[in-house]
mmJSON file of the N, C-alpha and C atoms, coordinates in Angstrom:
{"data_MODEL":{"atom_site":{
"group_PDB":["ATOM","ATOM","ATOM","ATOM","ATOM","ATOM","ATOM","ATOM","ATOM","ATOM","ATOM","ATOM","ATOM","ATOM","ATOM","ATOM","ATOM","ATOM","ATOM","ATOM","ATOM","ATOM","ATOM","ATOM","ATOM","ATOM","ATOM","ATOM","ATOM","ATOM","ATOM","ATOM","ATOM","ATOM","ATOM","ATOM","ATOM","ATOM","ATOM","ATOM","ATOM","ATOM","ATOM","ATOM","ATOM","ATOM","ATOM","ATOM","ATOM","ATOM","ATOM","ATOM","ATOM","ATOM","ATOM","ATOM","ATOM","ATOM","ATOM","ATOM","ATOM","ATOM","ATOM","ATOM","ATOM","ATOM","ATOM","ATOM","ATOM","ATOM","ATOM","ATOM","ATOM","ATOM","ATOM","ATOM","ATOM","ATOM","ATOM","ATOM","ATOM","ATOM","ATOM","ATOM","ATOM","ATOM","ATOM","ATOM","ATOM","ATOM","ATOM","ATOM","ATOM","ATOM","ATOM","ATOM","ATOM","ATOM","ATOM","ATOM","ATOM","ATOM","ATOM","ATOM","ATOM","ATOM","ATOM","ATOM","ATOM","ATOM","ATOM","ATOM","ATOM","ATOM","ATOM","ATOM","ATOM","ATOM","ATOM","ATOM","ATOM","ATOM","ATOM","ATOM","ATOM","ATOM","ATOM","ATOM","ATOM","ATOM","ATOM","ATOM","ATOM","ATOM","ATOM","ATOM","ATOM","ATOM","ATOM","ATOM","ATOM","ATOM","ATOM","ATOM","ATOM","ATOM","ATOM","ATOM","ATOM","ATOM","ATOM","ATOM","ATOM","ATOM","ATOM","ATOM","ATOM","ATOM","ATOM","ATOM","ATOM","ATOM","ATOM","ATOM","ATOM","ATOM","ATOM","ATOM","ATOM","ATOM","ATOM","ATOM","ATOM","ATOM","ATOM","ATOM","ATOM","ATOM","ATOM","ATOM","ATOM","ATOM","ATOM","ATOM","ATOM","ATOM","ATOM","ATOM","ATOM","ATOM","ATOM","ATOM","ATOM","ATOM","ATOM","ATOM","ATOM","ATOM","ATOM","ATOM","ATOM","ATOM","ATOM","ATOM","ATOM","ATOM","ATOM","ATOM","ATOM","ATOM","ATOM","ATOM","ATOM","ATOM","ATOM","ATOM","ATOM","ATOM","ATOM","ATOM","ATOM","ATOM"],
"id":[1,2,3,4,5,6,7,8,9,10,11,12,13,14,15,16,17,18,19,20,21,22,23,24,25,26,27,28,29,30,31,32,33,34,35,36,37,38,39,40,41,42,43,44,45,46,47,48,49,50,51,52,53,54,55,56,57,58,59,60,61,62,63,64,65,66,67,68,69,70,71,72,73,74,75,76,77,78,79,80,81,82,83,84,85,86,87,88,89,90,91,92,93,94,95,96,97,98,99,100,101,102,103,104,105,106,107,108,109,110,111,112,113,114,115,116,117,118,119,120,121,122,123,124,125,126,127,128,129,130,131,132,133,134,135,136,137,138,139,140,141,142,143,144,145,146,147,148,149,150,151,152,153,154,155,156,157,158,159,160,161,162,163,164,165,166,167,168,169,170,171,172,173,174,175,176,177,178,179,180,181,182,183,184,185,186,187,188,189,190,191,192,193,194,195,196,197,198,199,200,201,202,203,204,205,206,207,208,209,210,211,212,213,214,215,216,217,218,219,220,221,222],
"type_symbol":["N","C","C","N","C","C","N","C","C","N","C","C","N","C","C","N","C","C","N","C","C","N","C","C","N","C","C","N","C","C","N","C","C","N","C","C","N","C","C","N","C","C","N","C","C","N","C","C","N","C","C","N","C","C","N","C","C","N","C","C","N","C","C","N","C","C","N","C","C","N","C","C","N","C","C","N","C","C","N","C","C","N","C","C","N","C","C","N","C","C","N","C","C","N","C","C","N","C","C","N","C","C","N","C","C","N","C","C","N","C","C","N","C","C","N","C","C","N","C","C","N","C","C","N","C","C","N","C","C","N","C","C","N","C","C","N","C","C","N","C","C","N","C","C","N","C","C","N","C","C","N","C","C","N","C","C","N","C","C","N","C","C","N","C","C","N","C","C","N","C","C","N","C","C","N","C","C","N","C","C","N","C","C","N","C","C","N","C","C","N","C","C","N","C","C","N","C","C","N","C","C","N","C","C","N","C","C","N","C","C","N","C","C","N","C","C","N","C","C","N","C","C"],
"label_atom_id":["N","CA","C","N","CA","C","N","CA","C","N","CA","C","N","CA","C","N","CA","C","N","CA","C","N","CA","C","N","CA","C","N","CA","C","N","CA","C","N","CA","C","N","CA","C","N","CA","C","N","CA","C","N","CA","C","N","CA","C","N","CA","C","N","CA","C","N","CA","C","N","CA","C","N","CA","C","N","CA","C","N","CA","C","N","CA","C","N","CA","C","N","CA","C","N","CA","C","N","CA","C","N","CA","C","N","CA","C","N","CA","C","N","CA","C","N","CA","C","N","CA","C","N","CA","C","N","CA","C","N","CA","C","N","CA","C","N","CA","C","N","CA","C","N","CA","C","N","CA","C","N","CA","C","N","CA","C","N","CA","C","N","CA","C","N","CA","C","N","CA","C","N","CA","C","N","CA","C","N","CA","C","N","CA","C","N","CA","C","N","CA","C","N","CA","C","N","CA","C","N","CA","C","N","CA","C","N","CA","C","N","CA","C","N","CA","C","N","CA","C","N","CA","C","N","CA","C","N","CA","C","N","CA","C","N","CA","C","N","CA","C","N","CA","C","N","CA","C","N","CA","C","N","CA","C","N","CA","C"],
"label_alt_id":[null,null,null,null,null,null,null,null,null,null,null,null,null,null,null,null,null,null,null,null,null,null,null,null,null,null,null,null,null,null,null,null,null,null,null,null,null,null,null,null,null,null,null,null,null,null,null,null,null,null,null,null,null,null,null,null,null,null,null,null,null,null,null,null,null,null,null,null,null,null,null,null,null,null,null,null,null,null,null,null,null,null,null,null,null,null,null,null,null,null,null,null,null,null,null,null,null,null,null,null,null,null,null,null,null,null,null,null,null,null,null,null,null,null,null,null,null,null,null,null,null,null,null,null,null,null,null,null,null,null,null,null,null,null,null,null,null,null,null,null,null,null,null,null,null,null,null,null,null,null,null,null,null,null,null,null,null,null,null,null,null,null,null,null,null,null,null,null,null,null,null,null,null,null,null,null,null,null,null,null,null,null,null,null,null,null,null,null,null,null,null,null,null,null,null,null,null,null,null,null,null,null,null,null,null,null,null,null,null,null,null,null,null,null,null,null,null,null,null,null,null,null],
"label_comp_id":["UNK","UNK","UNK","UNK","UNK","UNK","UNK","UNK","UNK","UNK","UNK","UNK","UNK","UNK","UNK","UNK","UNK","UNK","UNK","UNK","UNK","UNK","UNK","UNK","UNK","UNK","UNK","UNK","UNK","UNK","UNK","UNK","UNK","UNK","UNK","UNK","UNK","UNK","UNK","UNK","UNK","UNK","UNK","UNK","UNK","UNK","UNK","UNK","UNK","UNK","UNK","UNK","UNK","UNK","UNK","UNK","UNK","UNK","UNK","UNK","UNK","UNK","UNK","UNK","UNK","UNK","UNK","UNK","UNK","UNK","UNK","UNK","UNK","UNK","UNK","UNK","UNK","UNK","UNK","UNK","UNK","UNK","UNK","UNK","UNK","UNK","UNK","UNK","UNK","UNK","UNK","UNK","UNK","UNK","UNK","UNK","UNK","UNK","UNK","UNK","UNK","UNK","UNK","UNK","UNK","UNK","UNK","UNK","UNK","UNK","UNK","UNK","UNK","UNK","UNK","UNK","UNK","UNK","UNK","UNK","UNK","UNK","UNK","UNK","UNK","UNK","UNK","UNK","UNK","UNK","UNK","UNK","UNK","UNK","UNK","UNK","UNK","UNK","UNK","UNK","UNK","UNK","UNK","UNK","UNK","UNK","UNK","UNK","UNK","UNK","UNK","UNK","UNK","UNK","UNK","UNK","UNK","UNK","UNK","UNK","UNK","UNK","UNK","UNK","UNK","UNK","UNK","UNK","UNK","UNK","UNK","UNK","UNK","UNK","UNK","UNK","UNK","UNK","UNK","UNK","UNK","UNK","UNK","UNK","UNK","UNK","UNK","UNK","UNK","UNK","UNK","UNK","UNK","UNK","UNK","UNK","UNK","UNK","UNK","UNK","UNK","UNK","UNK","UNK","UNK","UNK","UNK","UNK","UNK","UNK","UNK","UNK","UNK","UNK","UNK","UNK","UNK","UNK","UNK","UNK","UNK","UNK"],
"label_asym_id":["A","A","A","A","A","A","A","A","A","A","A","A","A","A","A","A","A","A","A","A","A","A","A","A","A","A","A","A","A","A","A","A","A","A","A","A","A","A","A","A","A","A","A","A","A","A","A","A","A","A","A","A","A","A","A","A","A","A","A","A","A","A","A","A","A","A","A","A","A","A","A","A","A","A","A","A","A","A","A","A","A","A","A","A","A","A","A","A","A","A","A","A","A","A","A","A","A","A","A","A","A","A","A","A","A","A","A","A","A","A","A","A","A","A","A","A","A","A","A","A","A","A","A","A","A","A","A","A","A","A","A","A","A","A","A","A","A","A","A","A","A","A","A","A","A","A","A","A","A","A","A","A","A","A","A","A","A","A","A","A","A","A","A","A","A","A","A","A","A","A","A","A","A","A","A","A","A","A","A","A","A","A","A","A","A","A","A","A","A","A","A","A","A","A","A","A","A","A","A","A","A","A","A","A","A","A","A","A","A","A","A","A","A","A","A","A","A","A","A","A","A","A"],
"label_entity_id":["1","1","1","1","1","1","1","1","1","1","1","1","1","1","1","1","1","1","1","1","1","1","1","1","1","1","1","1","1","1","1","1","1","1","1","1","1","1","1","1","1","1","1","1","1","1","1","1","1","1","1","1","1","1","1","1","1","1","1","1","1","1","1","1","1","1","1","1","1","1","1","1","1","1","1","1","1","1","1","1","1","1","1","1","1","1","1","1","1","1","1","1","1","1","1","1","1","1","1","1","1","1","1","1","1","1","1","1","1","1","1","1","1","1","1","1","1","1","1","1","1","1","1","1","1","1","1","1","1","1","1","1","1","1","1","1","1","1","1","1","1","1","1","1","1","1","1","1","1","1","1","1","1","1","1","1","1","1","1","1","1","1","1","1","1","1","1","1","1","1","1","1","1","1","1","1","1","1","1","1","1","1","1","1","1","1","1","1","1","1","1","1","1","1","1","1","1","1","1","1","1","1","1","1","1","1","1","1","1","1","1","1","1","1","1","1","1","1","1","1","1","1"],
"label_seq_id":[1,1,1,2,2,2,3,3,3,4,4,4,5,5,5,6,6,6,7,7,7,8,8,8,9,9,9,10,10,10,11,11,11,12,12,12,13,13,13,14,14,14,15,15,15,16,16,16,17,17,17,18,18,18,19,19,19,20,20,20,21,21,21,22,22,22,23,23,23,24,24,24,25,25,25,26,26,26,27,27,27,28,28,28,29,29,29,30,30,30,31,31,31,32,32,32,33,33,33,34,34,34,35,35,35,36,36,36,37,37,37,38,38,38,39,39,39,40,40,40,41,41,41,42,42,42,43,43,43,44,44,44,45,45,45,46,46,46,47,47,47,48,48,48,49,49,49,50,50,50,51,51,51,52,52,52,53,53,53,54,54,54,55,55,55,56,56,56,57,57,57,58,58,58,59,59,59,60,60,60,61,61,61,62,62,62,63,63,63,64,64,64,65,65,65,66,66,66,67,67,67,68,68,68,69,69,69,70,70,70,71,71,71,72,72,72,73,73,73,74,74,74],
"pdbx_PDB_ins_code":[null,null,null,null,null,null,null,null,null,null,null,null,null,null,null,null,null,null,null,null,null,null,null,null,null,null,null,null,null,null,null,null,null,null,null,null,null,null,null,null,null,null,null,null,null,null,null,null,null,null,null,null,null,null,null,null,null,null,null,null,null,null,null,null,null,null,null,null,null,null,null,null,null,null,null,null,null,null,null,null,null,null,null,null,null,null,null,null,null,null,null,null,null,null,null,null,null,null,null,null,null,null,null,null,null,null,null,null,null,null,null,null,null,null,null,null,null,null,null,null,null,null,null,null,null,null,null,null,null,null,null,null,null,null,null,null,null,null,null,null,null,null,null,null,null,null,null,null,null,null,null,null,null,null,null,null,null,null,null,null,null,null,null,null,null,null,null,null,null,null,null,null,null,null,null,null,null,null,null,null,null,null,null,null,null,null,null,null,null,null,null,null,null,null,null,null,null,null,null,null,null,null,null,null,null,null,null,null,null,null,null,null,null,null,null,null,null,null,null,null,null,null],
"Cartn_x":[187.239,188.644,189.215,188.743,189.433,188.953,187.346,187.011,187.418,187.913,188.204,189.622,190.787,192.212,192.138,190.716,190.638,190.831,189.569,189.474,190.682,191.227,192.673,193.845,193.698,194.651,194.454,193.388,192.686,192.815,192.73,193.294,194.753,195.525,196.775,197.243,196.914,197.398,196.659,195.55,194.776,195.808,196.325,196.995,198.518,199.101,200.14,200.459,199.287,199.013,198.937,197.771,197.791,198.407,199.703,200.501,201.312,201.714,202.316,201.829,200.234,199.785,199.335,199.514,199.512,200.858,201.81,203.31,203.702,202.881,202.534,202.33,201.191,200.448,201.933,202.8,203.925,205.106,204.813,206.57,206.256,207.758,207.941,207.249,207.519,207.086,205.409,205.262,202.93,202.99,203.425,203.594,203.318,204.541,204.956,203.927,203.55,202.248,201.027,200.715,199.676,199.386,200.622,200.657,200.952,201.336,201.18,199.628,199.195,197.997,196.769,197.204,196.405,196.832,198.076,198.571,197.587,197.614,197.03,195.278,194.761,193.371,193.065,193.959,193.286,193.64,194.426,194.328,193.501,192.991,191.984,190.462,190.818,189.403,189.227,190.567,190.992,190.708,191.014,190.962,189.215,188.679,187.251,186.325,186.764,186.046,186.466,187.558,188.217,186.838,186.62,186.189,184.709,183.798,182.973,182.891,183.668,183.639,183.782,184.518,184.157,182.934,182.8,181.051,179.916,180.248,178.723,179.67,180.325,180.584,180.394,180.866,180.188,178.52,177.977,176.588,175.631,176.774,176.283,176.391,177.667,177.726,176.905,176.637,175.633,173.936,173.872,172.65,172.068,173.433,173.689,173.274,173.998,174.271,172.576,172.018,170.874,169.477,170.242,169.443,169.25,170.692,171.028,170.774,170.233,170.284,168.409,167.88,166.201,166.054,166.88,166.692,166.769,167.753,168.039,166.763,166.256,165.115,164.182,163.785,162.791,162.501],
"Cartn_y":[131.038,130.821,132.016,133.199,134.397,134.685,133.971,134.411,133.202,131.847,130.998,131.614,132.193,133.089,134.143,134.647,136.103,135.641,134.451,133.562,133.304,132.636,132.16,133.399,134.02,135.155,135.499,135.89,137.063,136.11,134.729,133.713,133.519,133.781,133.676,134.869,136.057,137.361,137.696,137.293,137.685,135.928,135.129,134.515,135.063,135.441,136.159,137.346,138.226,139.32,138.931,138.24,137.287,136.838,135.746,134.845,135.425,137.088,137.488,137.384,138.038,137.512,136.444,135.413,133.753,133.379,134.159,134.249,134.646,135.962,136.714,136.269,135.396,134.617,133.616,133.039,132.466,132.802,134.637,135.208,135.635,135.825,136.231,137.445,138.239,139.934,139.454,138.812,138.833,138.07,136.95,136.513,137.454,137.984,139.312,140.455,140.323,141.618,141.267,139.933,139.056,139.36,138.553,138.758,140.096,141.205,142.552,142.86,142.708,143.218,142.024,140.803,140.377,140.894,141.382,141.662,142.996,143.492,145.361,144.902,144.324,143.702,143.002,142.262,141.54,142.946,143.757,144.719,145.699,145.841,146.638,146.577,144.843,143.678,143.758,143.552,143.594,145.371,146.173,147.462,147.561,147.005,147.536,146.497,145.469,144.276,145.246,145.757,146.511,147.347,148.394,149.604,149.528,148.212,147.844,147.233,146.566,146.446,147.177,148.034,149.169,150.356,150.075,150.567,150.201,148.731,148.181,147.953,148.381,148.88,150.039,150.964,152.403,152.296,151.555,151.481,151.226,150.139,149.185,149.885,150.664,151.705,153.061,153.841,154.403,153.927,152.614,152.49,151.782,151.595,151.333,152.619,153.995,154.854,155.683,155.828,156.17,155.255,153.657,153.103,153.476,153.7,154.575,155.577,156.621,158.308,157.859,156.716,156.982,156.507,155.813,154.973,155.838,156.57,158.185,159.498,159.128,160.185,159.698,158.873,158.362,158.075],
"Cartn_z":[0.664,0.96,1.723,1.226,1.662,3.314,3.54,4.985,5.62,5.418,6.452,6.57,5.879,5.769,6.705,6.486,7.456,8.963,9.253,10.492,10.86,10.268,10.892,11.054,10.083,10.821,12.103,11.966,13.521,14.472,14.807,15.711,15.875,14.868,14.986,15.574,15.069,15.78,17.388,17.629,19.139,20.12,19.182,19.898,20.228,19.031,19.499,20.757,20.57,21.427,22.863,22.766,24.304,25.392,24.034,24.848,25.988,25.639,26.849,28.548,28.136,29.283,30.354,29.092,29.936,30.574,30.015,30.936,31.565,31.795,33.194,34.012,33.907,35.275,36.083,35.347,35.697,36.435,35.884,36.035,37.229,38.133,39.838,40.203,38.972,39.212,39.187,38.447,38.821,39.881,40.42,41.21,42.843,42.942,44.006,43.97,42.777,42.224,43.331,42.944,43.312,44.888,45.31,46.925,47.4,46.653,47.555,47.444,46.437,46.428,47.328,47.741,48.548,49.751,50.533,51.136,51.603,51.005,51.083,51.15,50.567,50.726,52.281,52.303,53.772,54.843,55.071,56.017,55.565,54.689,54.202,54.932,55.123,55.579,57.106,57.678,59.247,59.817,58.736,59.142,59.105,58.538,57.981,59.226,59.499,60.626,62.044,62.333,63.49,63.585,62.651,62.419,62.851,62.473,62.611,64.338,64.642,65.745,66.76,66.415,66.99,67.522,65.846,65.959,66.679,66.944,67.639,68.963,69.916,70.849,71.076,70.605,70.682,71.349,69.548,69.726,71.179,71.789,72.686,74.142,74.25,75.346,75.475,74.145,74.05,74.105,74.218,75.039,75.888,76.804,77.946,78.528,78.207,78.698,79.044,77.725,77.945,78.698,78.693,79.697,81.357,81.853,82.494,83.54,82.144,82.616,82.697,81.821,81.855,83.274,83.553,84.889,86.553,85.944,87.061,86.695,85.779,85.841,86.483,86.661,87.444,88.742],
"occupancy":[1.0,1.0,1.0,1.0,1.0,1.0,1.0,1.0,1.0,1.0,1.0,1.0,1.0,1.0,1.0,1.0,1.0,1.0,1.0,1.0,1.0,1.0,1.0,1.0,1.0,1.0,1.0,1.0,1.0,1.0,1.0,1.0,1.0,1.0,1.0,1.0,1.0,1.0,1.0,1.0,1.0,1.0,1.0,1.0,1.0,1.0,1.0,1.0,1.0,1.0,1.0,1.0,1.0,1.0,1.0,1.0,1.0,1.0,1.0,1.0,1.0,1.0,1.0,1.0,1.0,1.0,1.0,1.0,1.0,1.0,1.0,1.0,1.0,1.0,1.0,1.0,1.0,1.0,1.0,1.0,1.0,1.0,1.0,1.0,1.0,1.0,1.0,1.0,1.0,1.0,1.0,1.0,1.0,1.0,1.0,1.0,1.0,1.0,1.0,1.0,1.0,1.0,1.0,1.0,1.0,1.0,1.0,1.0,1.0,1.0,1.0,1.0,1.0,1.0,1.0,1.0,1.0,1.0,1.0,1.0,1.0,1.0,1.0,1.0,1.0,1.0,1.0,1.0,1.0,1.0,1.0,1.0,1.0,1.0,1.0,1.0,1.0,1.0,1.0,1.0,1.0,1.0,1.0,1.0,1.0,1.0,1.0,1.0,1.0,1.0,1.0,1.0,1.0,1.0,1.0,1.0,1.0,1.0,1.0,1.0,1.0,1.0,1.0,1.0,1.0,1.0,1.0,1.0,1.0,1.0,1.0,1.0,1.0,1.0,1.0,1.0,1.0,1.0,1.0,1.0,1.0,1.0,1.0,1.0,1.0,1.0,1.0,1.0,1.0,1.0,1.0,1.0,1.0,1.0,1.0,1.0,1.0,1.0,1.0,1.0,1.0,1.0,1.0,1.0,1.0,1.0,1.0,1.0,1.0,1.0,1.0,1.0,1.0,1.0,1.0,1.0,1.0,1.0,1.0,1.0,1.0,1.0],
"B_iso_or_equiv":[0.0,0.0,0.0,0.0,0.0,0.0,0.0,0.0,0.0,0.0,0.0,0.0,0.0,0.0,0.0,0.0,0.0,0.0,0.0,0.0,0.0,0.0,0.0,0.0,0.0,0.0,0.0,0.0,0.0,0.0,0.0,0.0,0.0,0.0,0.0,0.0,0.0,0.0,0.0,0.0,0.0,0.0,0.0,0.0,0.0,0.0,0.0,0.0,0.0,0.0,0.0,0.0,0.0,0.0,0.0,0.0,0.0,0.0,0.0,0.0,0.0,0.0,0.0,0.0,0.0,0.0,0.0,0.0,0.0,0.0,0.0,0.0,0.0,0.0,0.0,0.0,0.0,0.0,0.0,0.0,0.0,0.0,0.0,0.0,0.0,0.0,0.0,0.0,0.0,0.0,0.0,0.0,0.0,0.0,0.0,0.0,0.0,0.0,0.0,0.0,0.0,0.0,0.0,0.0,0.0,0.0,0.0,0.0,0.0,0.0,0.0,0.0,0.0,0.0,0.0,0.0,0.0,0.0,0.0,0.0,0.0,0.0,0.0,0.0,0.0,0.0,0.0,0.0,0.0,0.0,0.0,0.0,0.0,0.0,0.0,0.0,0.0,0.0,0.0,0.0,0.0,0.0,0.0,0.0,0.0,0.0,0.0,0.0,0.0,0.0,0.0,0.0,0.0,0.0,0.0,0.0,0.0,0.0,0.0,0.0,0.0,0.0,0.0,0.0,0.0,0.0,0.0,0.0,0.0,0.0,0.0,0.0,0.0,0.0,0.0,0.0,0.0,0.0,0.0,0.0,0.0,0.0,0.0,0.0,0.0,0.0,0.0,0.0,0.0,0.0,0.0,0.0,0.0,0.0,0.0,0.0,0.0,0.0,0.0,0.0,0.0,0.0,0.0,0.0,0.0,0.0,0.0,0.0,0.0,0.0,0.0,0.0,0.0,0.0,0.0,0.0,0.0,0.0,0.0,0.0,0.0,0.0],
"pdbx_formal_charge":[null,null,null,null,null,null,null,null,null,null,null,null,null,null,null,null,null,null,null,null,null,null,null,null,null,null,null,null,null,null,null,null,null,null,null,null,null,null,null,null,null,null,null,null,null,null,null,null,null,null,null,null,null,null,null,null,null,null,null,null,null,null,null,null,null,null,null,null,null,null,null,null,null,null,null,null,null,null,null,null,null,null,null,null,null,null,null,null,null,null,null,null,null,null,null,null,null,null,null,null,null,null,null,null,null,null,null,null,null,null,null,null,null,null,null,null,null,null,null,null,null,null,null,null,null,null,null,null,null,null,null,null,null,null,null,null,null,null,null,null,null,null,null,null,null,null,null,null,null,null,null,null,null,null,null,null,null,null,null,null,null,null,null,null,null,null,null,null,null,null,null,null,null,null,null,null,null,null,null,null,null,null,null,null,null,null,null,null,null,null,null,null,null,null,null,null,null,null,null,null,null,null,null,null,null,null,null,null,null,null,null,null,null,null,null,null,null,null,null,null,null,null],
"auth_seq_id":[1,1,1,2,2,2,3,3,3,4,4,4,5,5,5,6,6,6,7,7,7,8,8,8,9,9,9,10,10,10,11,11,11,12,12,12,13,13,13,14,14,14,15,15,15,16,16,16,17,17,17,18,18,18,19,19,19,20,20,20,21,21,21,22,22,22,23,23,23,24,24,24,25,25,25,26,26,26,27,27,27,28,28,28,29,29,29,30,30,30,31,31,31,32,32,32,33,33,33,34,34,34,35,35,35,36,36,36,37,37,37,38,38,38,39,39,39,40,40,40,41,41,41,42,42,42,43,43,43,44,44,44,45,45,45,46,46,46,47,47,47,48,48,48,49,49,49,50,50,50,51,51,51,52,52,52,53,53,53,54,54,54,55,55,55,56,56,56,57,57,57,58,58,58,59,59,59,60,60,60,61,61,61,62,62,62,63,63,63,64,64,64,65,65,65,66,66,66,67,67,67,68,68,68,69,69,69,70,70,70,71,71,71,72,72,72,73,73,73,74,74,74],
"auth_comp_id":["UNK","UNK","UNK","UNK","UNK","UNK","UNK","UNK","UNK","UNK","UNK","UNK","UNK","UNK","UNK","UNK","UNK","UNK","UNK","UNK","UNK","UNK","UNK","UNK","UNK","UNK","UNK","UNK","UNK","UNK","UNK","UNK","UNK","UNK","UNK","UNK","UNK","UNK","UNK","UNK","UNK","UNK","UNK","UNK","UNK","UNK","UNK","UNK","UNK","UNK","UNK","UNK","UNK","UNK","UNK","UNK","UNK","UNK","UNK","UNK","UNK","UNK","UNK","UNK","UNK","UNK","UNK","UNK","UNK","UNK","UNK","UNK","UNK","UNK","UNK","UNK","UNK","UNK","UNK","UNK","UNK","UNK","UNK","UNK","UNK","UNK","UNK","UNK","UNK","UNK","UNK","UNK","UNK","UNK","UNK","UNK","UNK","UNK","UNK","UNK","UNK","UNK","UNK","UNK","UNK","UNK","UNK","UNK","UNK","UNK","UNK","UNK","UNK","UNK","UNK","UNK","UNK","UNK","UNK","UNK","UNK","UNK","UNK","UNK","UNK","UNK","UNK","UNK","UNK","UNK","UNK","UNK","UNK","UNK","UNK","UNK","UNK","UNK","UNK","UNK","UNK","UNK","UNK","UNK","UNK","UNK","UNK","UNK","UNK","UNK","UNK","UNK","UNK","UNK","UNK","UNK","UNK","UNK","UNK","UNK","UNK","UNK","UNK","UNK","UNK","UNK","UNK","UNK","UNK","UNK","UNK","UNK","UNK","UNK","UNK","UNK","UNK","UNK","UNK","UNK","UNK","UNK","UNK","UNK","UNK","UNK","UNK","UNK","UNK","UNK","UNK","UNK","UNK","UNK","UNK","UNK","UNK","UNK","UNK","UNK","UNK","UNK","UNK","UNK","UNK","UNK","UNK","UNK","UNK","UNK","UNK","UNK","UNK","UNK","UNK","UNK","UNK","UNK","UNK","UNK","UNK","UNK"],
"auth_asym_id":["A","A","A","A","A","A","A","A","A","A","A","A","A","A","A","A","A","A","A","A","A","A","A","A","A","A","A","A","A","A","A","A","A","A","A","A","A","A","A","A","A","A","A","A","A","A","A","A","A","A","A","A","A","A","A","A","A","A","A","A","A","A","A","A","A","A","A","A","A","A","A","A","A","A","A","A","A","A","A","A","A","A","A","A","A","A","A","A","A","A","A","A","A","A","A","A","A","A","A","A","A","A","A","A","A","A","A","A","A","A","A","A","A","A","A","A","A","A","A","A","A","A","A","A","A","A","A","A","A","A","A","A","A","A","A","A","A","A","A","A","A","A","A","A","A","A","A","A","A","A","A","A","A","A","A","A","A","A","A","A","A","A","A","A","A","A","A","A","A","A","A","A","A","A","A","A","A","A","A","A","A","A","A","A","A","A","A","A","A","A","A","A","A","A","A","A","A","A","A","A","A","A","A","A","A","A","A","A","A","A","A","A","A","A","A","A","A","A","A","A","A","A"],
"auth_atom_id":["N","CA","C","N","CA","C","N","CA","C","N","CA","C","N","CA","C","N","CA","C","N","CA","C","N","CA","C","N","CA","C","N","CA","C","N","CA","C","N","CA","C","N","CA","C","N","CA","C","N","CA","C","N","CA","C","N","CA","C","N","CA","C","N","CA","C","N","CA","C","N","CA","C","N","CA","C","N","CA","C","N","CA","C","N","CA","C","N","CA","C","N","CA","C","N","CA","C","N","CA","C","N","CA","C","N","CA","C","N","CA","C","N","CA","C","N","CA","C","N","CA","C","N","CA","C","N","CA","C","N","CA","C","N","CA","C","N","CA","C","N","CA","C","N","CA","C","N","CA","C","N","CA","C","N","CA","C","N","CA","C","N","CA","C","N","CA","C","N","CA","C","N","CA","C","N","CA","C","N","CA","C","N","CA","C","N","CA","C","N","CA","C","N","CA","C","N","CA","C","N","CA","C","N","CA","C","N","CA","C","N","CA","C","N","CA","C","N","CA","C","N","CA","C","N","CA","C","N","CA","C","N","CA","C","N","CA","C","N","CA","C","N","CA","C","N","CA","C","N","CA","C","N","CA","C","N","CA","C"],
"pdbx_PDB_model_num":[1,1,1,1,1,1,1,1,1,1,1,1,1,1,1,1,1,1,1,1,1,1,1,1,1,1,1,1,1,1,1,1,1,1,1,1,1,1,1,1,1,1,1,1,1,1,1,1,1,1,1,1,1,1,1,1,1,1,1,1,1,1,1,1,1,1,1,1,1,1,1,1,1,1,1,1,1,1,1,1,1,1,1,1,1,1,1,1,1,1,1,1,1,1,1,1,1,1,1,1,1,1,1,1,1,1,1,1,1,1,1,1,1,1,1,1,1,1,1,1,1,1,1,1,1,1,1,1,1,1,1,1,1,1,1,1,1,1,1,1,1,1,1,1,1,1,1,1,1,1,1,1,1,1,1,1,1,1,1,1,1,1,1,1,1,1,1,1,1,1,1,1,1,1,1,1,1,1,1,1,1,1,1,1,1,1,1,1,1,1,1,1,1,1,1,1,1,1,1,1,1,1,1,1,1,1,1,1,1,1,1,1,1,1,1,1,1,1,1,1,1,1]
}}}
């Protein structure tokens, strides 16, 4: 009796504790939370795809460049 009492407490209280955060997911402020922080992620993504693209231009002119200079040594 005393451990199905224990059971049900500890369900009743990890439900109490909880419920705030299932109302979170609802309220404007997580909401606004939500979208700044996808907000700051996708330019994170655009900054990091830029950065990269960048890179394999670099890459691509640097060996151009030394195609080039082998081509003038000869």
């Amino acid at each position: 009796m005393s451990n199905s009492m224990g059971i049900a407490s500890v369900f009743v209280l990890s439900s109490l504790l909880l419920s705030p955060l299932a109302m979170a997911e609802e309220s404007p402020a997580f909401v606004a939370r939500n979208a700044e922080f996808a907000a700051v992620h996708q330019e994170a993504r655009d900054a990091v795809a830029a950065n990269k693209a960048e890179t394999v231009k670099d890459a691509k002119q640097t060996a151009s460049k030394v195609s080039v200079d082998a081509n003038a040594d000869s």
